[in-house]
Backbone bond lengths (Angstrom), bond angles and torsions (degrees), N, CA, C in turn:
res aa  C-N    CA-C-N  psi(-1)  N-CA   C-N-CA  omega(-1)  CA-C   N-CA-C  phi
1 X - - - 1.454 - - 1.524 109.10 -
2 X 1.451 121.00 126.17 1.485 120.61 177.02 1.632 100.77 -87.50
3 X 1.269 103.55 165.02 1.667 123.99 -178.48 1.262 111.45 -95.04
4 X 2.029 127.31 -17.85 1.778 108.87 179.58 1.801 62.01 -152.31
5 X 1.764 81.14 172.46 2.086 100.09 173.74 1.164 82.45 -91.03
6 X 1.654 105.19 142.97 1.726 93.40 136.38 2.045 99.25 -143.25
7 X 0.964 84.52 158.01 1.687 104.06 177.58 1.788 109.84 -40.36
8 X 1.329 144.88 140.22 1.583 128.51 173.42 1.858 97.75 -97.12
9 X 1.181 74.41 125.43 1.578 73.73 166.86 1.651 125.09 -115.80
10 X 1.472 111.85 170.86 1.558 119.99 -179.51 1.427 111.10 -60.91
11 X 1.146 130.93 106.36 1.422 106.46 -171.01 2.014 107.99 -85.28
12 X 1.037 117.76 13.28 1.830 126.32 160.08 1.576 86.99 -86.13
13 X 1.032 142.84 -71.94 1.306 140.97 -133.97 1.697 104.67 -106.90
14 X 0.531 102.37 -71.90 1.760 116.73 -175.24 1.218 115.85 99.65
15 X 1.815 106.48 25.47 1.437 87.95 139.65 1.186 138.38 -120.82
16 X 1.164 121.70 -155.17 1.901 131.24 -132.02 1.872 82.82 -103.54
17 X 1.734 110.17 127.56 1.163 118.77 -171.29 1.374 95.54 -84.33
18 X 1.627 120.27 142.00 1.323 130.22 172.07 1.308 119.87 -148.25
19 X 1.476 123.59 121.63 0.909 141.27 -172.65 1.800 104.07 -98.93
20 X 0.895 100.18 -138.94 1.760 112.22 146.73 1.599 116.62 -44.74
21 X 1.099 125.19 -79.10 1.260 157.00 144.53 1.851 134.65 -45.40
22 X 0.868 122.16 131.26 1.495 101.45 156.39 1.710 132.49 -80.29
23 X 1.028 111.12 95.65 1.572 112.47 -164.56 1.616 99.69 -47.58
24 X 1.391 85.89 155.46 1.852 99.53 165.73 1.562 112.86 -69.22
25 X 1.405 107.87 -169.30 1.934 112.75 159.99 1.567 87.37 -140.97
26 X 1.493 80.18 150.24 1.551 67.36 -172.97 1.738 105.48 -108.63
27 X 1.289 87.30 27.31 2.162 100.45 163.14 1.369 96.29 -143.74
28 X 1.293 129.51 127.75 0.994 157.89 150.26 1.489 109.49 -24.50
29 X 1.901 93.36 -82.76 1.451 102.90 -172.63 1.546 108.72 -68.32
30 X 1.440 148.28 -43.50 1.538 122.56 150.08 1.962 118.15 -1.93
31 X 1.423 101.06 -45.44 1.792 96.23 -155.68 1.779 85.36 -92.55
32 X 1.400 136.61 -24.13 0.997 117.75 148.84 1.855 141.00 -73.40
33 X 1.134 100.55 -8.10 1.132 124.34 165.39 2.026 119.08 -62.02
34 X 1.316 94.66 -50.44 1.923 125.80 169.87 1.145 94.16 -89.64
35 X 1.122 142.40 13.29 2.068 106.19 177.90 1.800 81.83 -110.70
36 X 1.528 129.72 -27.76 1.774 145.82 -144.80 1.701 67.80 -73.46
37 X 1.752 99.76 -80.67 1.080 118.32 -144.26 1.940 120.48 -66.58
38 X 1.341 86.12 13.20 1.927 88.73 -170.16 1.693 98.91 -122.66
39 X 1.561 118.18 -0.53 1.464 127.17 175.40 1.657 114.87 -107.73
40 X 1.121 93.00 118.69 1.829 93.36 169.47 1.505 124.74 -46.14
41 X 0.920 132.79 123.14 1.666 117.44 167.93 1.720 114.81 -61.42
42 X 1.928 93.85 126.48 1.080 109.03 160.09 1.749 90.32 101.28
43 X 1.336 114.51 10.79 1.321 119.79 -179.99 1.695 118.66 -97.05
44 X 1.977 100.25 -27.57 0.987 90.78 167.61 2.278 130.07 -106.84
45 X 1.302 93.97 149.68 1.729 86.82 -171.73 1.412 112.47 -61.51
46 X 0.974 125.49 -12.06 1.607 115.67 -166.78 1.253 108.07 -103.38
47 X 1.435 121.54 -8.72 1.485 134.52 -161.67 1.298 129.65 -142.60
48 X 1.250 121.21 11.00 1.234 132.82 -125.51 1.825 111.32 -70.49
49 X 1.421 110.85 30.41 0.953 129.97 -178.98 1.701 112.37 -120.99
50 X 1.554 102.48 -8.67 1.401 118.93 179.39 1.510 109.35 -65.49
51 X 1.597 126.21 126.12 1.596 100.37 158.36 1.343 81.40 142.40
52 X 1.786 114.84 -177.16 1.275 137.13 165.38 2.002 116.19 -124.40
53 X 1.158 111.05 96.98 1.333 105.98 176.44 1.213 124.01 -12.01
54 X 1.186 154.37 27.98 1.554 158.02 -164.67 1.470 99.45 -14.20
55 X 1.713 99.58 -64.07 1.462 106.65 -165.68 1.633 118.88 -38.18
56 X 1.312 112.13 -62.43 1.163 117.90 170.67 1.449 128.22 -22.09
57 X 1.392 115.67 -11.12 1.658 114.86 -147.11 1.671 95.63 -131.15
58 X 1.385 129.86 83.05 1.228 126.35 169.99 1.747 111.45 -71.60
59 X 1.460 116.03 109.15 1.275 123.29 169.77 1.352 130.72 -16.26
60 X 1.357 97.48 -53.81 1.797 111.78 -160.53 2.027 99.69 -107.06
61 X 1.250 131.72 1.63 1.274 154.72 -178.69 1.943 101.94 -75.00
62 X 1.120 98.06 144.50 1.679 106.43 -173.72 1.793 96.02 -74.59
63 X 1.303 103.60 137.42 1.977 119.92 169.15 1.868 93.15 72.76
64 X 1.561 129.05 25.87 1.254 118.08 -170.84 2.033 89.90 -75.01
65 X 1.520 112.68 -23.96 1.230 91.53 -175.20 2.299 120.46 -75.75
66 X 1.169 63.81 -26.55 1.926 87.42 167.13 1.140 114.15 -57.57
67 X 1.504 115.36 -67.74 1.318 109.22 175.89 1.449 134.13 -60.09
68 X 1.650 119.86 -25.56 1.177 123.33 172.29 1.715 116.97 -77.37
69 X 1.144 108.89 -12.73 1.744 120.24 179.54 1.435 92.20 -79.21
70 X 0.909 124.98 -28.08 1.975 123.12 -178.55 1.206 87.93 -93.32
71 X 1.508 150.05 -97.10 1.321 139.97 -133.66 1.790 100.54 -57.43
72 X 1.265 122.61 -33.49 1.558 120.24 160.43 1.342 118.75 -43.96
73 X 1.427 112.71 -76.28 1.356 113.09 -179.92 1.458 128.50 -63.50
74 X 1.575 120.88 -5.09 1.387 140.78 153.40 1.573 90.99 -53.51
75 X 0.937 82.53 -103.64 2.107 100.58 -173.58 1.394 108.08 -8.61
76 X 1.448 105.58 -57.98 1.724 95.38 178.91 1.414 135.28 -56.21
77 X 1.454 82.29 -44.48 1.125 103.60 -167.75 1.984 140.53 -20.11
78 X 1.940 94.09 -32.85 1.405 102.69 173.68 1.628 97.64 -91.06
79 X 1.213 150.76 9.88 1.456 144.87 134.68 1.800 108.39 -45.22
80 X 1.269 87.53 -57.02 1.832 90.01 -150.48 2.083 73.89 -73.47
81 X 0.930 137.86 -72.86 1.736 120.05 -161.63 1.179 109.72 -55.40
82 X 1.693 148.23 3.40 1.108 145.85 177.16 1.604 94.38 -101.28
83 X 0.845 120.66 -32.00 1.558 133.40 172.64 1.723 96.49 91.59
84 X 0.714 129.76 43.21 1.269 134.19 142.28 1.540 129.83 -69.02
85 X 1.228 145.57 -43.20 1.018 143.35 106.30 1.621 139.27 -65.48
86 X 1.575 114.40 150.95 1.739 102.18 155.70 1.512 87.80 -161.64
87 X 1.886 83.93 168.86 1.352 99.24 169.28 1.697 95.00 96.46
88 X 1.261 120.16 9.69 1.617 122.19 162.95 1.290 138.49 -25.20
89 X 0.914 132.52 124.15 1.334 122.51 -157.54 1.627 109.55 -163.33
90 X 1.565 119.11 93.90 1.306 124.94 -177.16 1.602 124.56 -99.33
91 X 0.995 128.88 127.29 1.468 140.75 179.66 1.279 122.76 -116.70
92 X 1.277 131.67 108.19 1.748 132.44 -160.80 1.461 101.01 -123.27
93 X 0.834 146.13 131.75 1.884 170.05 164.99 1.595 115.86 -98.15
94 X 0.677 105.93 137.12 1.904 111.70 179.69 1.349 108.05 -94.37
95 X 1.125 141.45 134.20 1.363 141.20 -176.53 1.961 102.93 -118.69
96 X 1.673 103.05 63.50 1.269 93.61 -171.16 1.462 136.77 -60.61
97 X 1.556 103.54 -7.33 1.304 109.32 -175.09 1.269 109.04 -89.11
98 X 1.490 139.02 -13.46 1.344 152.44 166.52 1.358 116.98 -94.37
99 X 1.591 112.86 -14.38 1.519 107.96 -175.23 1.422 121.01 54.65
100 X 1.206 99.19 46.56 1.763 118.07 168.35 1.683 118.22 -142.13
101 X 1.569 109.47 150.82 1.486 110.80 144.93 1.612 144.39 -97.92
102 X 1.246 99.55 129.27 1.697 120.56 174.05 1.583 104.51 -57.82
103 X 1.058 129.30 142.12 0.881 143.73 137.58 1.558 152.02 -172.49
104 X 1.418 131.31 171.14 1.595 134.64 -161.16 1.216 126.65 -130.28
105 X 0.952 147.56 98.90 1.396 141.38 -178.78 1.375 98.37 -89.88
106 X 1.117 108.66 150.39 1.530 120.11 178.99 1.383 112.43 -146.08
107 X 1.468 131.82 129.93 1.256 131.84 -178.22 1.769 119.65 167.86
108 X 1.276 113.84 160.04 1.401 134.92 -138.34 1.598 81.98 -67.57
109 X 1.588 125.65 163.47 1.834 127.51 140.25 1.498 87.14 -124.11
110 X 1.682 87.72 118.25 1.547 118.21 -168.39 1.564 104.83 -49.57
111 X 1.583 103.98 -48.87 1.343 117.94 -167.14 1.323 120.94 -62.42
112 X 1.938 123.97 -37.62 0.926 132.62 157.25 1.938 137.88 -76.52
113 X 1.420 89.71 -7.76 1.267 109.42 174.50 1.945 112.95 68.46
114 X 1.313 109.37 -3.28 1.366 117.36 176.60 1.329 93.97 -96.79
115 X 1.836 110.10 166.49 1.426 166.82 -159.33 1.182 87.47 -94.53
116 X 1.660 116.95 137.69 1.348 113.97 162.76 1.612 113.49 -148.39
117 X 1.402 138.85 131.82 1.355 116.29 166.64 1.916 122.19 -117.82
118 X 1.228 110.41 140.03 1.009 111.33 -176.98 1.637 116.36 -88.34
119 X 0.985 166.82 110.73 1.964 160.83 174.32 1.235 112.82 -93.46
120 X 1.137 116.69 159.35 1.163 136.30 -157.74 1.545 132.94 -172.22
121 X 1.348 113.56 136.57 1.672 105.99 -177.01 1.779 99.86 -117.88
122 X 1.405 132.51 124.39 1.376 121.45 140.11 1.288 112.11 -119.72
């Protein structure tokens, strides 16, 4: 049983999955977890502190997996001190032959007391 609805979203895209219906999530903070991590910083108007610098992070560039494990755990970061999430835990991979990054966040929704991971390609 989740504690609020919220919409599931694409976590490449950020948008709102629709079938028939718009399915639920059945963690909340997951879909805030994907809305941080699928927006550029400074992309959104209401927040403009919302997001993960993408730019900053050349794929195929030396420590690109380093650096994206910080601009992640930046971004979250006011989740996990609001206590909305904990127990964070980011893992980034280089996909040099595609010139992209892999990656996973993994971590608790306090409220539901379950494990959750989010993935991702930029």
């Amino acid at each position: 049983m989740t504690y609020a609805y919220a919409r599931t979203l694409n976590p490449q895209t950020g948008d709102w999955t629709f079938t028939t219906t718009f399915p639920g999530s059945p963690s909340p903070a997951t879909e805030l977890v994907k809305r941080i991590l699928c927006t550029t910083k400074g992309q959104c108007l209401l927040d403009p502190t919302m997001g993960v610098d993408w730019a900053k992070v050349d794929p195929l560039g030396t420590g690109a997996a380093s650096l994206a494990d910080t601009l992640i755990r930046s971004a979250l970061a006011g989740l996990v001190t609001r206590g909305v999430i904990a127990g964070l835990s980011v893992a980034v991979e280089v996909d040099g032959q595609a010139g992209r990054l892999l990656y996973a966040a993994t971590f608790t929704d306090v409220r539901l007391a379950q494990p959750q991971v989010v993935r991702g390609i930029r």
